[in-house]
Backbone as ProteinMPNN parsed JSONL, in Angstrom:
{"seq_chain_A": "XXXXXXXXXXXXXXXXXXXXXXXXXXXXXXXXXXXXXXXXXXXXXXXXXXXXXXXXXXXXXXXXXXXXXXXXXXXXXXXXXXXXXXXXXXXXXXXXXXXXXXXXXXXXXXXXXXXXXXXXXXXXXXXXXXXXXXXXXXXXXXXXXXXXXXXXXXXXXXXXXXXXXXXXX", "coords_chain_A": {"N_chain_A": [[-107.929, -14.726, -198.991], [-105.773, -13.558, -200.282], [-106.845, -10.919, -201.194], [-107.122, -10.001, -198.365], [-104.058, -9.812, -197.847], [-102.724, -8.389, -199.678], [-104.325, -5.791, -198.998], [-103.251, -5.308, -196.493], [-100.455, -5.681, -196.853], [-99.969, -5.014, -199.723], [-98.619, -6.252, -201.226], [-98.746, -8.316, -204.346], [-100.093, -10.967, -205.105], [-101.477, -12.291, -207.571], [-99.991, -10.492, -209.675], [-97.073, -11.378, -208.966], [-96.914, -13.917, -209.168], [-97.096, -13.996, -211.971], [-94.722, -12.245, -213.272], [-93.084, -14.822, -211.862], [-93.769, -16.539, -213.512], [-92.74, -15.549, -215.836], [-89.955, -15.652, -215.855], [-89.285, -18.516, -215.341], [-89.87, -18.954, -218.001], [-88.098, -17.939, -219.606], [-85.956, -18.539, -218.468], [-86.014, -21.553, -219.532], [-85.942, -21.188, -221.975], [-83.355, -20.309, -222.277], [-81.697, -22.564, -221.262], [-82.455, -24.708, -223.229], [-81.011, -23.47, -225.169], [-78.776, -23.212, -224.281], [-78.58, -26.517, -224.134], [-78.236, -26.937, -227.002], [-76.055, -25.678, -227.434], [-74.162, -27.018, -226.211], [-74.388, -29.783, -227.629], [-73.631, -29.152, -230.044], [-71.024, -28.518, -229.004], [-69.762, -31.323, -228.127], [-70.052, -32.644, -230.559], [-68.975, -31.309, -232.483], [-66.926, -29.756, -231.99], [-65.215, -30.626, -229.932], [-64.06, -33.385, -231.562], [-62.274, -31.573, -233.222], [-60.381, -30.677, -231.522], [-59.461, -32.982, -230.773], [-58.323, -34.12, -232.958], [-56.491, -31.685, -233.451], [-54.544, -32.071, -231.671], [-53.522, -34.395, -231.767], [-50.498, -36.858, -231.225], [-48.625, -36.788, -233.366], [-48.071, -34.826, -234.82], [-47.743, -32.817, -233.102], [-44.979, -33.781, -232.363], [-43.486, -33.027, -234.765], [-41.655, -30.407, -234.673], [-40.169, -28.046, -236.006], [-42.535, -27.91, -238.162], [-44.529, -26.296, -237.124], [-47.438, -24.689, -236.321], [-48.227, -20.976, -235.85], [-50.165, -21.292, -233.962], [-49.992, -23.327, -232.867], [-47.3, -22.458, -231.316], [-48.206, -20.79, -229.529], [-50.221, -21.71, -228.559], [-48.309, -23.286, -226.621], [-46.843, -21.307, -225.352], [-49.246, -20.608, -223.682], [-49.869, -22.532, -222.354], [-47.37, -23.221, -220.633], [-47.666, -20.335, -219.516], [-49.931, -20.825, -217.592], [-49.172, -22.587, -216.287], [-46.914, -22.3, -214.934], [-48.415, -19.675, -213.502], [-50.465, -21.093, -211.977], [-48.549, -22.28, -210.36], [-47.325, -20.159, -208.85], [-49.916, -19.349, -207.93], [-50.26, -21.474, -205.784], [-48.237, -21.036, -204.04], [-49.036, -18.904, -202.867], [-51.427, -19.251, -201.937], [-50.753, -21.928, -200.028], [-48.458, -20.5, -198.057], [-49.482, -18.684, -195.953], [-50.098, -21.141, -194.206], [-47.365, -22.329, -194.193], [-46.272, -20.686, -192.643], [-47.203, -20.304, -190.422], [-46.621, -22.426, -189.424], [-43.825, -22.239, -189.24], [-43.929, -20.29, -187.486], [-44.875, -22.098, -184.933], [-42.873, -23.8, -184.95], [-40.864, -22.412, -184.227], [-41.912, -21.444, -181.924], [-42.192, -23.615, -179.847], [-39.149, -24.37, -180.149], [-38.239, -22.351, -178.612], [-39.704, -23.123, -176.18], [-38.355, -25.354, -175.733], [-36.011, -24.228, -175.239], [-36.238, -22.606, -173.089], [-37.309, -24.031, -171.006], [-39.634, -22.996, -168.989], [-40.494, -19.937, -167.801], [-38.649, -19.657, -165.253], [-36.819, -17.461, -162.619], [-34.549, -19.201, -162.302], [-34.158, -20.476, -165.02], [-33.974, -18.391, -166.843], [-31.518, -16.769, -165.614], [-29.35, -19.137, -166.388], [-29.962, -19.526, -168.965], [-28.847, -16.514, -169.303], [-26.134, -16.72, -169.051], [-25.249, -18.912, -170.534], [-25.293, -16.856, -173.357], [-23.634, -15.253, -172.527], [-21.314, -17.184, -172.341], [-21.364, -17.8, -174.964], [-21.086, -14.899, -176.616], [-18.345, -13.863, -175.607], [-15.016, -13.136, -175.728], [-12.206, -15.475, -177.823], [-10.002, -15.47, -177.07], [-9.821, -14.562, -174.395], [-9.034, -13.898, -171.664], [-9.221, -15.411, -168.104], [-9.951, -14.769, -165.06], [-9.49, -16.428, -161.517], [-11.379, -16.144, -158.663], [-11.641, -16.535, -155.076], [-13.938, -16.382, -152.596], [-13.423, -14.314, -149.915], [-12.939, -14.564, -146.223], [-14.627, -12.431, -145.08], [-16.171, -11.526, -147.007], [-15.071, -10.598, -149.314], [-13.403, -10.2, -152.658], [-10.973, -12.563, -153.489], [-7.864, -13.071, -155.623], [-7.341, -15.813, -157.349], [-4.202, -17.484, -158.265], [-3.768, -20.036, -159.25], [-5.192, -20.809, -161.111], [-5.707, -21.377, -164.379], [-7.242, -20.427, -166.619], [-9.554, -21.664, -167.532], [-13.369, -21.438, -168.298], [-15.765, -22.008, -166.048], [-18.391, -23.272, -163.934], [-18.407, -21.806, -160.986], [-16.371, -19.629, -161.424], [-17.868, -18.365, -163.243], [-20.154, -17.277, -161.624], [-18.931, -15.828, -160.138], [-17.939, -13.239, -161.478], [-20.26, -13.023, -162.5], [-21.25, -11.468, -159.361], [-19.588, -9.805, -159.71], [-19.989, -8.064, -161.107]], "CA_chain_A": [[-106.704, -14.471, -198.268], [-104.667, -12.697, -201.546], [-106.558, -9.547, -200.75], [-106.265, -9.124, -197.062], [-102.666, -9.854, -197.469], [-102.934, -6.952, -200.632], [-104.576, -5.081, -198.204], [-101.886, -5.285, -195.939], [-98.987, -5.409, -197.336], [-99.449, -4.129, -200.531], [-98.422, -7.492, -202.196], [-99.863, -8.822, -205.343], [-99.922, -13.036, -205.648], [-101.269, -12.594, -209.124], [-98.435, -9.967, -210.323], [-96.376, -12.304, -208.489], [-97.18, -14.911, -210.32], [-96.848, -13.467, -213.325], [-93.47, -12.133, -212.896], [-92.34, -16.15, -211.916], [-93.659, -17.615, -214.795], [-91.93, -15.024, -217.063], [-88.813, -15.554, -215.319], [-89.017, -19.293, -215.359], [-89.81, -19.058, -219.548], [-86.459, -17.126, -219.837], [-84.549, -19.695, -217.847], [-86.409, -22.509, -220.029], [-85.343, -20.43, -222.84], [-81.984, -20.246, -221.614], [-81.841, -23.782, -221.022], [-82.732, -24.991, -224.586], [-79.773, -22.538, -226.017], [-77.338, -24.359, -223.568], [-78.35, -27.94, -224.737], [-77.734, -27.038, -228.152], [-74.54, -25.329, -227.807], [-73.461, -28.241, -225.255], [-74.462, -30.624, -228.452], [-72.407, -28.44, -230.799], [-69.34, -28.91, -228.448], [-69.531, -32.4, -228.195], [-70.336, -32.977, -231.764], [-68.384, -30.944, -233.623], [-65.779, -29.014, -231.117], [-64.15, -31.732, -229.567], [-63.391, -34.227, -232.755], [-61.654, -31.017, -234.18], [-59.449, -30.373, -230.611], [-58.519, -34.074, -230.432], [-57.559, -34.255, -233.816], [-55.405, -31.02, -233.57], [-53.829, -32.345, -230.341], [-52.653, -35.709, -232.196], [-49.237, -36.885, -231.059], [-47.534, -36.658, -234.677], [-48.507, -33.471, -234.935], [-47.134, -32.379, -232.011], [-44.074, -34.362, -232.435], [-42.378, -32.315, -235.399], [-41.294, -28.817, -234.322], [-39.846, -27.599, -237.239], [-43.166, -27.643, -238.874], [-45.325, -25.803, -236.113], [-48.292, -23.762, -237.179], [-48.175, -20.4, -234.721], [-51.26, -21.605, -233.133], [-49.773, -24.344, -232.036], [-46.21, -21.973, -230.494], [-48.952, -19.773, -229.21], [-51.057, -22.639, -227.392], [-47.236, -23.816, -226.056], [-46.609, -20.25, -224.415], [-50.406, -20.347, -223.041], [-49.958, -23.849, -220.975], [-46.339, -22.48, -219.829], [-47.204, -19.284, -218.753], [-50.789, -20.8, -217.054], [-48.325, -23.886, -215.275], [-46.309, -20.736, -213.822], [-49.309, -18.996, -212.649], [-51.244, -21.931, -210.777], [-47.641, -22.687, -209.39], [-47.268, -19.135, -208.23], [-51.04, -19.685, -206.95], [-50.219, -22.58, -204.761], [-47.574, -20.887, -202.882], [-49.666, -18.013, -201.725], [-52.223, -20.041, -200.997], [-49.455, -22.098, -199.196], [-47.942, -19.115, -197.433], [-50.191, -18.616, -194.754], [-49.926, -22.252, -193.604], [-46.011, -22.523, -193.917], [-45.92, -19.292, -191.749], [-47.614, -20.826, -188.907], [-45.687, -24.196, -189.074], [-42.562, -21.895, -188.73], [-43.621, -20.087, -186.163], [-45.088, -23.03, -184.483], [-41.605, -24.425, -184.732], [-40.02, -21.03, -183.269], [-42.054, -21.079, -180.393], [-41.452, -25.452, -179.546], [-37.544, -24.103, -179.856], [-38.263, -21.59, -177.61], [-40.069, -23.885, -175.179], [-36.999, -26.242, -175.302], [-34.648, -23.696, -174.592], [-36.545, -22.66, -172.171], [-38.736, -24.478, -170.601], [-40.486, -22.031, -168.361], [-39.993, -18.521, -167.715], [-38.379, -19.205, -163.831], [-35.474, -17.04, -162.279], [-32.826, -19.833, -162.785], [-33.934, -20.97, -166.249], [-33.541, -17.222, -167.239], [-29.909, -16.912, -165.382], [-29.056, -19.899, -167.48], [-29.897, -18.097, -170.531], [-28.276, -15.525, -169.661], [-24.842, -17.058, -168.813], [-25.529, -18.938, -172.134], [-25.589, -15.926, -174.209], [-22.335, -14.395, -172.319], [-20.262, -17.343, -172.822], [-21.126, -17.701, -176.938], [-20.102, -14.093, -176.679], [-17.108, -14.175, -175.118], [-13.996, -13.553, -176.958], [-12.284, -16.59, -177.877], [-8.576, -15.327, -176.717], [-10.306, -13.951, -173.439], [-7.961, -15.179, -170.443], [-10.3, -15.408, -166.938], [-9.071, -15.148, -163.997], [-10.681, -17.14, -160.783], [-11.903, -15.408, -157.434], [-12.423, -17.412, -154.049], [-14.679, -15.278, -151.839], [-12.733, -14.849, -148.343], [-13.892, -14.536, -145.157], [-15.157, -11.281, -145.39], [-17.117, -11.539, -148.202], [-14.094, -9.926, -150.675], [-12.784, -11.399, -153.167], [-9.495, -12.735, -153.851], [-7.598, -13.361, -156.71], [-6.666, -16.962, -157.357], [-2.994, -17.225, -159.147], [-3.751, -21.456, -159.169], [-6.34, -21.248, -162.075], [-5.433, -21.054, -166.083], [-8.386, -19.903, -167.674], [-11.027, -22.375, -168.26], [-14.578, -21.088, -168.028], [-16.731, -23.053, -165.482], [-19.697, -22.195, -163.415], [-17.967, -21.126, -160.312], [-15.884, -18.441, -161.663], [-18.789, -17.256, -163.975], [-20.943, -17.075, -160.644], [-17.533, -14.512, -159.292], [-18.132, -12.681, -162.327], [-21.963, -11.952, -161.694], [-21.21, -11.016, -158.236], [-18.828, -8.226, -159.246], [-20.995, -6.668, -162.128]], "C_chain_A": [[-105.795, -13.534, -199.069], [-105.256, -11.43, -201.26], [-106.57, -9.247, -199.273], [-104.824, -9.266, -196.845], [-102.282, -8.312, -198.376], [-103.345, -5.704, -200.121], [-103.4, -3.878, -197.093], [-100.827, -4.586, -195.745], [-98.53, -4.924, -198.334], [-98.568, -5.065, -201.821], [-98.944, -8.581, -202.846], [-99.733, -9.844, -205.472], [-100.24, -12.823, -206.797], [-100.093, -11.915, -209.887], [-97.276, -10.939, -210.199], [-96.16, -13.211, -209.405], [-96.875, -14.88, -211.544], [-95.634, -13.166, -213.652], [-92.76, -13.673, -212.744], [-92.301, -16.602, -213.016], [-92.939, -16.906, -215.887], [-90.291, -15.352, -216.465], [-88.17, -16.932, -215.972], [-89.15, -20.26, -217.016], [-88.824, -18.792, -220.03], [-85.455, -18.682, -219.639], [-84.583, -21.127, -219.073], [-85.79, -22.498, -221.196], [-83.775, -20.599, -223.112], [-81.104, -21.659, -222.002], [-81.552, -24.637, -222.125], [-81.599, -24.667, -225.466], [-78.705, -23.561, -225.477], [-76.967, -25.598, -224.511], [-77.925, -28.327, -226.228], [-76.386, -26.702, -228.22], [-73.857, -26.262, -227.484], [-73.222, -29.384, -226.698], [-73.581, -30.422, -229.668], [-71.003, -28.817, -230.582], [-69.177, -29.949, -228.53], [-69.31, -32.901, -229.327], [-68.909, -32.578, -232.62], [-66.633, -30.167, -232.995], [-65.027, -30.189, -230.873], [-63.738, -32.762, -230.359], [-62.505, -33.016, -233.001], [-60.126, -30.508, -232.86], [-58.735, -31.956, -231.151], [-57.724, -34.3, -232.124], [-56.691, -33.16, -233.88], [-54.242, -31.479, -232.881], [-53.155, -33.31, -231.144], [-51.091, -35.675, -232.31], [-47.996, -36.612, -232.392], [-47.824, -35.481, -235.117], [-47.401, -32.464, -234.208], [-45.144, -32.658, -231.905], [-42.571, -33.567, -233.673], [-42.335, -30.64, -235.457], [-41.007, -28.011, -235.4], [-41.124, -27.054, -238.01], [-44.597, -26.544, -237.9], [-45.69, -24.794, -236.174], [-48.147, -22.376, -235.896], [-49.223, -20.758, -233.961], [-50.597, -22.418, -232.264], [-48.634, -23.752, -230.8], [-47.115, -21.224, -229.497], [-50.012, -20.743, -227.844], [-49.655, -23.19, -226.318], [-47.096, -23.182, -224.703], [-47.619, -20.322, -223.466], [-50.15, -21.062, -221.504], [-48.961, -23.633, -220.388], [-46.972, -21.703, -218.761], [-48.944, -19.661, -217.412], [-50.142, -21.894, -215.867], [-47.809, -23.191, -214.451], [-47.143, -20.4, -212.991], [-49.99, -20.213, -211.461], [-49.608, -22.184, -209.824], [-47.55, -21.409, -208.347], [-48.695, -18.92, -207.226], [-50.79, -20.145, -205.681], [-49.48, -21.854, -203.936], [-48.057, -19.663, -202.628], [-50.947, -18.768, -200.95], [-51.759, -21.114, -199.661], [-49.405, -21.137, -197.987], [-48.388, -18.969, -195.99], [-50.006, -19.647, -193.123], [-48.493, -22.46, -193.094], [-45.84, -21.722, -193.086], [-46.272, -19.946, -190.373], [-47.186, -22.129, -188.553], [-44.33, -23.635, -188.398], [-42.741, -21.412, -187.269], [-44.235, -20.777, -185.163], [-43.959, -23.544, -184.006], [-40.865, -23.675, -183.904], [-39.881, -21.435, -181.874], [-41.825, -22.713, -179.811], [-39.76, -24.941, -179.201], [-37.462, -23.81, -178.535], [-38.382, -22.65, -175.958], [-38.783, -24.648, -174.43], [-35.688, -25.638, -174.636], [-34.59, -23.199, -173.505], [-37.776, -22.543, -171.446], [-40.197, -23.8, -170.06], [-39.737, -20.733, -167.595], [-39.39, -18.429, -166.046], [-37.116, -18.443, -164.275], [-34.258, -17.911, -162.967], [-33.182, -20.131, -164.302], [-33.54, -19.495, -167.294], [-32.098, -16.6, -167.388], [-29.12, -17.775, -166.592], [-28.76, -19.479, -168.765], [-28.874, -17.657, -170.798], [-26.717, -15.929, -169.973], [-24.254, -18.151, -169.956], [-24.705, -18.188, -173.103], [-23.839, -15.708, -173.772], [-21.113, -15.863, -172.635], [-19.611, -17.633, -174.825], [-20.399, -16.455, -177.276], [-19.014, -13.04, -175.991], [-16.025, -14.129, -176.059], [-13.143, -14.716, -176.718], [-10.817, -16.969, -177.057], [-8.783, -14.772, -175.366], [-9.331, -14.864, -172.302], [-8.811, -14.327, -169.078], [-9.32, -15.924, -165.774], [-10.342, -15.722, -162.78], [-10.422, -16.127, -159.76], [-11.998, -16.102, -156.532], [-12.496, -16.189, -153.44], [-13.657, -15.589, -150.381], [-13.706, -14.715, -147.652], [-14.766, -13.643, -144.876], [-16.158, -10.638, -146.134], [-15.955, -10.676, -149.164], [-13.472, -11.1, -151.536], [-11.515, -11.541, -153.766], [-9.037, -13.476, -154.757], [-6.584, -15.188, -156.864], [-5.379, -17.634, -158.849], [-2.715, -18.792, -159.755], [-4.603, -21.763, -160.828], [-5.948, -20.757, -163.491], [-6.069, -20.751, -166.935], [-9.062, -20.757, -168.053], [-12.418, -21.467, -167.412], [-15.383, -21.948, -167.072], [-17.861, -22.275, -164.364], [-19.038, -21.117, -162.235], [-17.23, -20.036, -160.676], [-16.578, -17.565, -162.433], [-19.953, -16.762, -162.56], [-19.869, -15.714, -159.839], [-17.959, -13.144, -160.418], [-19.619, -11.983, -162.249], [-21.489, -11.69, -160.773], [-20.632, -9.549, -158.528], [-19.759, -7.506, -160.072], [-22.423, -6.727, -161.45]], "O_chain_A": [[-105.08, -12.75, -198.445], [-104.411, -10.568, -201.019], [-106.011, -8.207, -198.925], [-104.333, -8.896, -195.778], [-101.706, -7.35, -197.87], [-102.918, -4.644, -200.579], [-103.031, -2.71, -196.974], [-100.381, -3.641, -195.092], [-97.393, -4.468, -198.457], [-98.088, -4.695, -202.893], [-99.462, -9.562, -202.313], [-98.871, -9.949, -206.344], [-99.302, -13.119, -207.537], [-99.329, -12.56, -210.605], [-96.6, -11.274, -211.172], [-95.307, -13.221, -210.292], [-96.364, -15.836, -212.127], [-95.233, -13.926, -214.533], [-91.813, -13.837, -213.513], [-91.306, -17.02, -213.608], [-92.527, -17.568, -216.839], [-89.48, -14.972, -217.31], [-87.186, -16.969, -216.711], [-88.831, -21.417, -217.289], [-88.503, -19.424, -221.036], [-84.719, -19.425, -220.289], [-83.548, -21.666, -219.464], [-85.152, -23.469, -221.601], [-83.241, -21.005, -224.145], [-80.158, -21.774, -222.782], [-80.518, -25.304, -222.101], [-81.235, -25.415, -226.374], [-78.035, -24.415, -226.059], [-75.987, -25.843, -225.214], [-77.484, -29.396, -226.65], [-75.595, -27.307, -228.943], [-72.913, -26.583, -228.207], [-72.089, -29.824, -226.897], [-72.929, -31.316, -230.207], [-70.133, -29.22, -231.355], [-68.145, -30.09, -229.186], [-68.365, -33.688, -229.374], [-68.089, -33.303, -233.184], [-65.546, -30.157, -233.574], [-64.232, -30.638, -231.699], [-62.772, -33.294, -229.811], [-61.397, -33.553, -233.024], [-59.054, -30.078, -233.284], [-57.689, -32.031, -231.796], [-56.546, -34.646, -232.215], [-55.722, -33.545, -234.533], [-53.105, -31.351, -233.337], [-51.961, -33.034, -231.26], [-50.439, -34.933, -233.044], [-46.808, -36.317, -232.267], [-47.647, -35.433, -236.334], [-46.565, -31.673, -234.645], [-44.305, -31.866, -231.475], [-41.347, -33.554, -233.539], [-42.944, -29.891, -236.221], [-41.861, -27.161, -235.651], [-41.035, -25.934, -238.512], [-45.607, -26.255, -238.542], [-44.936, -23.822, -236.14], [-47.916, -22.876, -234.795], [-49.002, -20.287, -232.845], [-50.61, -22.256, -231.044], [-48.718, -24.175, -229.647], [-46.535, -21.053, -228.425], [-50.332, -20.454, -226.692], [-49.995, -23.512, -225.179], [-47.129, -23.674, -223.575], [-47.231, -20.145, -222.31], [-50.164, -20.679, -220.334], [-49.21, -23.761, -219.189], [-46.987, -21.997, -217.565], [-49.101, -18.875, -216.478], [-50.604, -21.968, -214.729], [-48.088, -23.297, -213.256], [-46.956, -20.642, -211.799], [-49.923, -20.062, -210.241], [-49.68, -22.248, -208.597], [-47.685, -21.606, -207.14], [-48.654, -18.466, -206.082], [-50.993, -19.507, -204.647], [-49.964, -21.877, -202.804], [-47.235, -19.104, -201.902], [-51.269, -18.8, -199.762], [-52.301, -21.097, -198.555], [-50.26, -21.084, -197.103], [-47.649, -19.14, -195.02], [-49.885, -19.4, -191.923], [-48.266, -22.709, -191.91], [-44.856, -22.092, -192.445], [-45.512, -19.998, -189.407], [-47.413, -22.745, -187.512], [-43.77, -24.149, -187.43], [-42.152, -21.777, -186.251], [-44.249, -20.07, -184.155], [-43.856, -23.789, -182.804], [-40.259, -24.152, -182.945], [-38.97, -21.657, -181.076], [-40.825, -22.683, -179.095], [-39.25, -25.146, -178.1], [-36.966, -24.439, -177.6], [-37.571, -22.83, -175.049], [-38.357, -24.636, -173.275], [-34.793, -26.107, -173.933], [-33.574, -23.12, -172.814], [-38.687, -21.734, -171.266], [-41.35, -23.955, -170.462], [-38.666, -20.695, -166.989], [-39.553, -17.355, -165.467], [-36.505, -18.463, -165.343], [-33.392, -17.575, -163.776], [-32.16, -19.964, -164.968], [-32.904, -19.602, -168.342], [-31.539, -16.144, -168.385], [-28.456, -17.268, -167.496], [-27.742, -19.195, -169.397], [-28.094, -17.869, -171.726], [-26.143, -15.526, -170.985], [-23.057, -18.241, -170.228], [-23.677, -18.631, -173.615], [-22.936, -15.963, -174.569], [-20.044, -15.546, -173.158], [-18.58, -17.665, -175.496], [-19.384, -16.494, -177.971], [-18.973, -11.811, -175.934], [-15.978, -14.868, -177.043], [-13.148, -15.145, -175.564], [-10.467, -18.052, -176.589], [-7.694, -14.362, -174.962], [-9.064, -16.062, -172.212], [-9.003, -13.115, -168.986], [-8.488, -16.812, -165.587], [-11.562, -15.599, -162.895], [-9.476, -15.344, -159.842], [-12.809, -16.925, -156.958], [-11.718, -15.237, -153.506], [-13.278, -16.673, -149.937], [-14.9, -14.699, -147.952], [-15.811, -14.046, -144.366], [-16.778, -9.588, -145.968], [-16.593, -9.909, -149.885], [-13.18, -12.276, -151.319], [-11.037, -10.677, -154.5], [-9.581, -14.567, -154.926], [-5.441, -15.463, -156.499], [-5.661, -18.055, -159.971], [-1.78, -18.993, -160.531], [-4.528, -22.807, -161.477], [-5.906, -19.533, -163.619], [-5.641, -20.741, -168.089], [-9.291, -20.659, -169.258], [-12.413, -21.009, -166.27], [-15.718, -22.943, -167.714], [-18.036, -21.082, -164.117], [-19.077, -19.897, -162.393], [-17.609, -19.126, -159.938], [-16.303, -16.369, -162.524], [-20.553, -15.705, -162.755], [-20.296, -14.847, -159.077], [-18.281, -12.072, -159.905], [-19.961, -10.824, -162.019], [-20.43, -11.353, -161.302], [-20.935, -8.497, -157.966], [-20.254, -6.432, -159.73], [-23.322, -5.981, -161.838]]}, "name": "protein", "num_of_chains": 1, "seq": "XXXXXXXXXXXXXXXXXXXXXXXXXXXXXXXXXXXXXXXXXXXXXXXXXXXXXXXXXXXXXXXXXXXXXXXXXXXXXXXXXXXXXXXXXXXXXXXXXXXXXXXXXXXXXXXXXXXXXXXXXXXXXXXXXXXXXXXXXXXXXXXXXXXXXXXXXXXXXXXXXXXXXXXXX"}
Protein backbone atom coordinates (compact mmCIF):
# COMPACT_ATOMS: atom_id res chain seq x y z
CA UNK A 1 0.00 0.00 0.00
CA UNK A 2 3.16 2.68 0.91
CA UNK A 3 4.07 2.52 -2.73
CA UNK A 4 0.86 2.93 -4.57
CA UNK A 5 0.14 5.75 -2.28
CA UNK A 6 4.15 6.95 -3.30
CA UNK A 7 3.05 6.37 -6.54
CA UNK A 8 0.34 8.60 -6.24
CA UNK A 9 0.90 11.10 -4.29
CA UNK A 10 4.36 11.36 -4.09
CA UNK A 11 4.34 10.67 -0.26
CA UNK A 12 6.98 8.81 1.56
CA UNK A 13 5.66 6.74 5.00
CA UNK A 14 9.25 5.82 5.62
CA UNK A 15 10.70 9.58 5.27
CA UNK A 16 7.70 10.24 7.19
CA UNK A 17 8.53 8.31 9.71
CA UNK A 18 11.70 9.34 10.04
CA UNK A 19 11.08 12.93 10.23
CA UNK A 20 8.41 11.98 13.45
CA UNK A 21 10.73 10.16 15.32
CA UNK A 22 13.37 12.95 15.01
CA UNK A 23 10.91 15.41 15.98
CA UNK A 24 9.57 13.44 18.87
CA UNK A 25 13.59 12.91 20.19
CA UNK A 26 13.84 16.78 20.22
CA UNK A 27 10.65 17.20 22.18
CA UNK A 28 11.95 14.25 24.58
CA UNK A 29 15.03 16.22 24.63
CA UNK A 30 13.25 19.24 25.37
CA UNK A 31 11.34 17.66 27.97
CA UNK A 32 14.28 16.35 30.11
CA UNK A 33 15.84 20.14 30.07
CA UNK A 34 12.41 21.37 31.46
CA UNK A 35 12.32 18.78 34.38
CA UNK A 36 15.59 19.80 35.43
CA UNK A 37 15.22 23.42 35.29
CA UNK A 38 11.58 22.93 36.92
CA UNK A 39 13.76 20.95 39.79
CA UNK A 40 16.24 23.84 39.97
CA UNK A 41 13.27 26.27 40.61
CA UNK A 42 11.76 24.43 43.17
CA UNK A 43 14.92 23.49 44.86
CA UNK A 44 16.93 26.20 44.91
CA UNK A 45 14.84 29.38 43.38
CA UNK A 46 12.05 29.49 45.54
CA UNK A 47 13.79 29.00 49.24
CA UNK A 48 15.91 32.08 48.07
CA UNK A 49 12.46 34.28 46.93
CA UNK A 50 10.68 33.31 50.17
CA UNK A 51 13.43 34.12 52.21
CA UNK A 52 13.97 37.55 50.46
CA UNK A 53 10.21 38.26 50.75
CA UNK A 54 10.34 37.70 54.73
CA UNK A 55 8.11 40.12 56.61
CA UNK A 56 11.06 41.77 58.75
CA UNK A 57 12.73 42.45 55.93
CA UNK A 58 10.21 44.14 54.36
CA UNK A 59 9.16 45.88 57.42
CA UNK A 60 12.22 48.39 57.83
CA UNK A 61 12.35 51.00 55.05
CA UNK A 62 15.10 52.90 55.99
CA UNK A 63 17.29 49.99 55.33
CA UNK A 64 16.00 48.94 51.74
CA UNK A 65 18.39 47.33 49.34
CA UNK A 66 17.44 49.01 45.65
CA UNK A 67 16.24 45.70 44.59
CA UNK A 68 13.88 45.68 46.90
CA UNK A 69 12.61 49.92 45.86
CA UNK A 70 12.91 48.55 42.39
CA UNK A 71 10.65 45.30 42.96
CA UNK A 72 8.15 48.07 44.93
CA UNK A 73 7.90 50.31 41.65
CA UNK A 74 7.48 46.91 39.51
CA UNK A 75 4.19 45.60 41.55
CA UNK A 76 2.88 49.42 41.51
CA UNK A 77 3.32 50.18 38.14
CA UNK A 78 2.02 46.28 37.06
CA UNK A 79 -1.30 46.94 39.76
CA UNK A 80 -1.86 50.20 37.49
CA UNK A 81 -1.58 48.38 34.32
CA UNK A 82 -3.95 45.25 34.99
CA UNK A 83 -6.28 48.03 36.51
CA UNK A 84 -6.05 50.05 33.35
CA UNK A 85 -6.57 46.46 31.62
CA UNK A 86 -9.82 45.76 33.29
CA UNK A 87 -11.45 48.87 32.25
CA UNK A 88 -10.93 48.39 28.58
CA UNK A 89 -11.79 45.17 28.77
CA UNK A 90 -14.80 46.58 30.78
CA UNK A 91 -15.58 49.32 28.29
CA UNK A 92 -17.30 47.55 25.76
CA UNK A 93 -19.77 46.02 28.24
CA UNK A 94 -20.47 49.33 30.25
CA UNK A 95 -21.20 50.93 26.78
CA UNK A 96 -23.96 48.67 26.02
CA UNK A 97 -25.52 48.74 29.58
CA UNK A 98 -25.65 52.59 28.93
CA UNK A 99 -27.03 52.49 25.92
CA UNK A 100 -29.33 49.77 26.88
CA UNK A 101 -30.41 52.16 29.58
CA UNK A 102 -30.78 55.16 26.92
CA UNK A 103 -32.93 53.31 24.83
CA UNK A 104 -35.49 51.73 28.17
CA UNK A 105 -35.57 55.81 28.90
CA UNK A 106 -36.47 56.35 25.62
CA UNK A 107 -39.12 53.63 25.59
CA UNK A 108 -40.59 55.20 28.81
CA UNK A 109 -40.78 58.47 27.49
CA UNK A 110 -42.14 57.27 24.79
CA UNK A 111 -43.75 54.46 24.61
CA UNK A 112 -44.44 54.06 20.94
CA UNK A 113 -43.79 56.17 18.09
CA UNK A 114 -47.90 57.21 17.61
CA UNK A 115 -49.11 60.77 16.45
CA UNK A 116 -50.31 61.76 20.00
CA UNK A 117 -47.39 60.29 21.96
CA UNK A 118 -45.16 62.45 19.60
CA UNK A 119 -47.52 65.76 20.08
CA UNK A 120 -46.96 65.10 23.73
CA UNK A 121 -43.35 65.27 23.29
CA UNK A 122 -43.51 67.91 21.56
CA UNK A 123 -45.62 70.18 23.86
CA UNK A 124 -43.20 68.72 26.52
CA UNK A 125 -40.18 70.14 25.03
CA UNK A 126 -42.01 73.71 24.37
CA UNK A 127 -43.15 74.12 27.80
CA UNK A 128 -39.40 73.24 29.53
CA UNK A 129 -38.48 75.87 27.00
CA UNK A 130 -40.58 78.44 27.65
CA UNK A 131 -39.38 81.49 29.30
CA UNK A 132 -40.10 81.55 32.83
CA UNK A 133 -41.48 85.39 32.90
CA UNK A 134 -43.51 84.49 29.63
CA UNK A 135 -47.19 85.92 30.27
CA UNK A 136 -49.91 83.70 27.91
CA UNK A 137 -52.72 84.87 26.93
CA UNK A 138 -56.00 82.46 26.41
CA UNK A 139 -58.08 82.17 23.04
CA UNK A 140 -61.76 80.70 22.91
CA UNK A 141 -62.43 79.72 19.29
CA UNK A 142 -65.84 81.58 18.24
CA UNK A 143 -68.32 80.67 16.09
CA UNK A 144 -66.59 81.13 13.08
CA UNK A 145 -63.73 79.32 13.69
CA UNK A 146 -61.57 82.78 14.80
CA UNK A 147 -60.18 83.26 17.62
CA UNK A 148 -60.81 85.51 20.37
CA UNK A 149 -58.90 86.92 22.93
CA UNK A 150 -59.90 86.02 26.46
CA UNK A 151 -59.21 89.14 29.02
CA UNK A 152 -60.64 86.44 32.05
CA UNK A 153 -57.38 84.31 32.07
CA UNK A 154 -53.91 85.26 34.07
CA UNK A 155 -51.38 83.24 32.61
CA UNK A 156 -51.21 79.74 33.69
CA UNK A 157 -50.14 77.24 31.07
CA UNK A 158 -52.70 74.38 30.58
CA UNK A 159 -53.56 72.16 27.73
CA UNK A 160 -56.33 74.14 26.25
CA UNK A 161 -54.55 77.28 25.61
CA UNK A 162 -51.38 75.33 24.46
CA UNK A 163 -53.82 73.48 21.93
CA UNK A 164 -54.82 77.68 20.76
CA UNK A 165 -51.26 78.08 20.40
CA UNK A 166 -50.70 75.06 17.91
CA UNK A 167 -53.62 76.12 15.97
CA UNK A 168 -52.18 79.56 15.22
CA UNK A 169 -48.51 78.45 14.34
Amino acid sequence: MGESVKKETGFDFDEANVKVSELVGRVKGELKKGESELTRFRTELVPEIVEWNRWELWKDVKNWEPKRIGTSFCVFAVILSCQRIYVAIRAPYLNRQRKELTEAYMEALIPEPSPSNIRKFKKSVWRKTAPKGLKLKKFIEGPDGTLIHDNSYVGKMHGLMIQSLHRIL
